[in-house]
C-alpha positions as CSV (number, residue, x, y, z in Angstrom):
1,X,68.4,-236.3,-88.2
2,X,68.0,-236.0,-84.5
3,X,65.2,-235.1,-81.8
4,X,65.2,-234.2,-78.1
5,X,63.7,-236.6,-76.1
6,X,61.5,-235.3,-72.9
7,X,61.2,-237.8,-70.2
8,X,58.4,-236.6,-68.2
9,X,61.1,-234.4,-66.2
10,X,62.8,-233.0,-68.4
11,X,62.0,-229.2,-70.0
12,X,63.6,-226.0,-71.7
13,X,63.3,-222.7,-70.4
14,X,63.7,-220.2,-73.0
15,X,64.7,-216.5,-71.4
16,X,63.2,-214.0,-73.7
17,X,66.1,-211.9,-74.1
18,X,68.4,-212.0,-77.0
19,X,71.7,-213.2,-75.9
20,X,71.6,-213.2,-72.5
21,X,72.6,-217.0,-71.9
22,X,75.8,-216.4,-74.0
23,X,76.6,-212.6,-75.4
24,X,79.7,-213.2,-76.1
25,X,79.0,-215.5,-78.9
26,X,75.6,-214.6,-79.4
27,X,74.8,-212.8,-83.0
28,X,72.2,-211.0,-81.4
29,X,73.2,-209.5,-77.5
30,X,70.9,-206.7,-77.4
31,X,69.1,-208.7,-74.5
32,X,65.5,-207.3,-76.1
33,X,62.4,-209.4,-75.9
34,X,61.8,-211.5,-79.2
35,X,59.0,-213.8,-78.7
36,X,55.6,-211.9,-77.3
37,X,53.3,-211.9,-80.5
38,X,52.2,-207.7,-80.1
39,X,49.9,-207.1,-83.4
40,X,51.2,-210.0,-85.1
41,X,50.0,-213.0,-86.4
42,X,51.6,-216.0,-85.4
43,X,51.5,-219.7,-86.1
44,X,54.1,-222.6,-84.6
45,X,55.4,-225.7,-86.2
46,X,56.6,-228.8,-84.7
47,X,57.3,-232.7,-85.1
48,X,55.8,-234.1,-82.2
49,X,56.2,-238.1,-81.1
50,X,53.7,-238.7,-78.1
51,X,54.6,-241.8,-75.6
52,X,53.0,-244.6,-76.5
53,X,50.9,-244.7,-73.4
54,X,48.1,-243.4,-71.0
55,X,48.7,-239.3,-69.9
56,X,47.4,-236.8,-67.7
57,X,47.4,-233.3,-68.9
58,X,51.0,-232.3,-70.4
59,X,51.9,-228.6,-71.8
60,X,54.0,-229.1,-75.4
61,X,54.6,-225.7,-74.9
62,X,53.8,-222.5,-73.2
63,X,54.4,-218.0,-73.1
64,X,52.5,-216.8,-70.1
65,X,52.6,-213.7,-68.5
66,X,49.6,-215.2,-65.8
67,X,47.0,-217.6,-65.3
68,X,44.4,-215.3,-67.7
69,X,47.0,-214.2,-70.2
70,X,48.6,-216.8,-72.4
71,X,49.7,-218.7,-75.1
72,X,49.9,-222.8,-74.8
73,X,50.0,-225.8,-76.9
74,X,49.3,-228.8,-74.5
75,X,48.4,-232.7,-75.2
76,X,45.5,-233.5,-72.7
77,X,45.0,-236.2,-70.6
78,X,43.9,-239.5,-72.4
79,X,43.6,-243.1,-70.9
80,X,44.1,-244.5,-74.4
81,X,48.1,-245.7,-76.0
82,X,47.0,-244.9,-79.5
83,X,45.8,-241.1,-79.7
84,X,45.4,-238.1,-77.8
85,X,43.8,-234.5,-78.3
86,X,46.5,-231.1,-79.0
87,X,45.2,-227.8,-77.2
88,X,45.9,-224.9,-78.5
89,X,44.8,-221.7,-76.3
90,X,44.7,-218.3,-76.5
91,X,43.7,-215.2,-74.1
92,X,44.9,-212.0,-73.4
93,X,43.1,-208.9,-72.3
94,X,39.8,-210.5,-71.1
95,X,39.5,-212.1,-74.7
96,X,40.3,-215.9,-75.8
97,X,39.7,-218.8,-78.0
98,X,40.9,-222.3,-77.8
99,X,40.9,-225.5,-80.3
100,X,41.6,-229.0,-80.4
101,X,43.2,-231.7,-82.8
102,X,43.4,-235.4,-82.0
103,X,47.0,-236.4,-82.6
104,X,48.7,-240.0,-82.2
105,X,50.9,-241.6,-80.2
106,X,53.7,-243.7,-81.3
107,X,54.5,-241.9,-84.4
108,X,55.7,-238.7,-85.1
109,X,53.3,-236.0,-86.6
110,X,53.5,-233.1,-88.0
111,X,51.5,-230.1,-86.0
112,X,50.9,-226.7,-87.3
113,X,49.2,-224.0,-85.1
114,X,48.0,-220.9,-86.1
115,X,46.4,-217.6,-85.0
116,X,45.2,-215.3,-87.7
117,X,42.9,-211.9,-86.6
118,X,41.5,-211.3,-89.7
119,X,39.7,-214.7,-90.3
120,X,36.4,-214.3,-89.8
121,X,35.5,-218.6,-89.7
122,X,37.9,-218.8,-86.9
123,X,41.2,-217.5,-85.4
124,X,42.9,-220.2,-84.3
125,X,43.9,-223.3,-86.4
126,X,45.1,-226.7,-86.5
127,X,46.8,-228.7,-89.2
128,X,48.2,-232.1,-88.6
129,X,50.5,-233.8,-91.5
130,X,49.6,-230.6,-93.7
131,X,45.7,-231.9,-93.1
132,X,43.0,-229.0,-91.5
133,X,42.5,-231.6,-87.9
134,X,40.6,-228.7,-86.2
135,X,36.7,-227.7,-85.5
136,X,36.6,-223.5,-86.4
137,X,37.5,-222.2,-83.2
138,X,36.0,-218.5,-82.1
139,X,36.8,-215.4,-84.3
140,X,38.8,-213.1,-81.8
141,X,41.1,-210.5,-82.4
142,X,43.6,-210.6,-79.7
143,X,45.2,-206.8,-80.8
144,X,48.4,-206.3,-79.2
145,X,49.6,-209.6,-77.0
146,X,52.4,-208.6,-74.6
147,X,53.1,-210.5,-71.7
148,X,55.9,-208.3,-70.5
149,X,58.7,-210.6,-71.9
150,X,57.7,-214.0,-70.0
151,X,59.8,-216.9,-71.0
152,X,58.3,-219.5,-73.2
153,X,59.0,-223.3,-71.2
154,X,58.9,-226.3,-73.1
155,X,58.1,-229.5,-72.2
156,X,56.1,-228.0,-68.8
157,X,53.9,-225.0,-67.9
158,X,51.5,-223.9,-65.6
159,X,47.9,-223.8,-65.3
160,X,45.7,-221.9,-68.6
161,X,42.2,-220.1,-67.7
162,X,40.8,-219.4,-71.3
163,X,37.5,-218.8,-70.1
164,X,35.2,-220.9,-68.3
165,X,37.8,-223.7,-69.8
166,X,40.9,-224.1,-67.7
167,X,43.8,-226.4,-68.7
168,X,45.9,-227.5,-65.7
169,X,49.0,-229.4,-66.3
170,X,49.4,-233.0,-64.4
171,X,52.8,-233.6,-65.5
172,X,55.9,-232.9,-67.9
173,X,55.6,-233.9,-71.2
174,X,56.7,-237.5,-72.3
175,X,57.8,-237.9,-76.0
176,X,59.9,-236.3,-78.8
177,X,59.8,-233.0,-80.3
178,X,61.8,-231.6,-83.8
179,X,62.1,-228.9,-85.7
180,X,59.8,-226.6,-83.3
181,X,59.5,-222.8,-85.5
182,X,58.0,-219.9,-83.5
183,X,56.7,-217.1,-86.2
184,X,54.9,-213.7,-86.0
185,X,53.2,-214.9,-89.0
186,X,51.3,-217.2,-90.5
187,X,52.7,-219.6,-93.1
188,X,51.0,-220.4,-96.2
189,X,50.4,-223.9,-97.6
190,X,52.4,-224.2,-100.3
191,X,55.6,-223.0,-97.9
192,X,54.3,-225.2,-95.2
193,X,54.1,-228.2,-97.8
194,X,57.7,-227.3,-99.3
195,X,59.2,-226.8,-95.9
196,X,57.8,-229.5,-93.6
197,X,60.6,-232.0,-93.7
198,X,63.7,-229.8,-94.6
199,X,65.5,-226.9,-92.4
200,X,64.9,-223.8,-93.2
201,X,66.9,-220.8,-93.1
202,X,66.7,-217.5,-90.8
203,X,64.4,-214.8,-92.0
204,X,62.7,-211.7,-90.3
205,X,59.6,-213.1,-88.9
206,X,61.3,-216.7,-88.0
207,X,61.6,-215.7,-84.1
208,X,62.5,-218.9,-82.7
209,X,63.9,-222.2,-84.1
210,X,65.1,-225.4,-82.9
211,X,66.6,-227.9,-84.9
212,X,67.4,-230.2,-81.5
213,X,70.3,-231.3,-83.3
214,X,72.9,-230.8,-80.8
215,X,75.8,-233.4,-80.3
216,X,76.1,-235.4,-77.4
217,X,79.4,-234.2,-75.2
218,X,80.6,-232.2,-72.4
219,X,79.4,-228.8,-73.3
220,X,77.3,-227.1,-70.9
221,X,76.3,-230.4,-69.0
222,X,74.5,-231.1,-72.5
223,X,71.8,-228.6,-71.4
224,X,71.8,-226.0,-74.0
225,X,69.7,-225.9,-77.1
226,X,70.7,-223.7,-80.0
227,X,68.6,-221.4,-81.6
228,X,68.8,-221.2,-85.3
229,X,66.2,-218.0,-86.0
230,X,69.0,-215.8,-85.8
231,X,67.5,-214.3,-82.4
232,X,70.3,-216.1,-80.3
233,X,67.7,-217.6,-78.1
């Protein structure tokens, strides 16, 4: 029922080390990295509610080892209160690929991004409210994607060379996010249409989840977010 709010300052670090924030009640405490992609596919999924106004470039979400190598989902800038465009970019090892979706603001949408090597009309993808919203984007096959266990931050980031195209955030991210799911896989239509609007349950290639369902209170100065993958980020 609920959704974290960003409000242009406000952003989650997520260490990528199973357990290290709290291994005493952590289910996993091993403290190895979950979240760098290596020879998998991988796809994310996310309720998004853009502010209702003008923006300058903001990062939904980001893995990045450096400036060349790196995974992000961004909303760039856009003058206009109704719509905006989603970025999603990909490079590692000297290869990349990037495509767009225009999302709007005001509303909550549902955004589902996806890298898969072995399509030849395009490796990266973007579906918005179960709809295909993106132009075929490059066919690349990225191989093995390690960036040496950088934390994913969401809600800010730093600047993205894919290319000749460089994304350079302006500011944090202004809206609401829910039920964000990190997989090294790709997820099927008829799951993604049975799935979108319920939670779903920890399984082996469901690396990071977050409901954003936490209760207000005293814990933690309110500034924890619990993982539900089962990776005890």
């Amino acid at each position: 029922k609920n959704f974290l709010l960003f409000n242009g300052s406000s952003f989650i670090n997520v260490v990528d080390s199973a357990g290290v924030n709290f291994p005493t009640i952590s289910k996993d405490d091993t403290g190895i990295g979950i979240l760098d992609p290596s020879d998998n596919n991988f796809s994310f999924e996310m309720f998004i509610y853009p502010a209702a106004e003008a923006n300058n470039n903001q990062i939904i979400l980001q893995k990045r080892k450096d400036a060349s190598n790196a995974i992000t989902i961004a909303l760039s800038q856009s003058a206009a209160s109704s719509e905006c465009s989603a970025i999603f970019a990909v490079s590692s090892n000297f290869l990349y690929a990037t495509a767009s979706a225009v999302v709007q603001k005001g509303v909550f949408s549902h955004l589902y991004f996806e890298y898969r090597s072995e399509d030849s009309t395009g490796s990266l993808k973007i579906y918005n409210n179960l709809q295909r919203a993106s132009l075929e984007s490059d066919f690349v096959d990225f191989g093995n994607i390690t960036f040496n266990n950088a934390p994913m931050t969401i809600g800010t980031g730093s600047s993205h060379a894919a290319g000749s195209y460089v994304f350079a955030p302006q500011e944090n991210l202004s809206g609401a996010l829910d039920e964000l799911r990190f997989y090294h896989n790709t997820v099927d239509y008829e799951t993604l249409s049975y799935n979108w609007k319920k939670e779903i349950y920890a399984k082996p290639d469901l690396k990071l989840y977050f409901k954003f369902n936490e209760p207000t209170g005293s814990y933690g100065a309110n500034d924890v977010v619990l993982d539900y993958s089962g990776n005890s980020l």
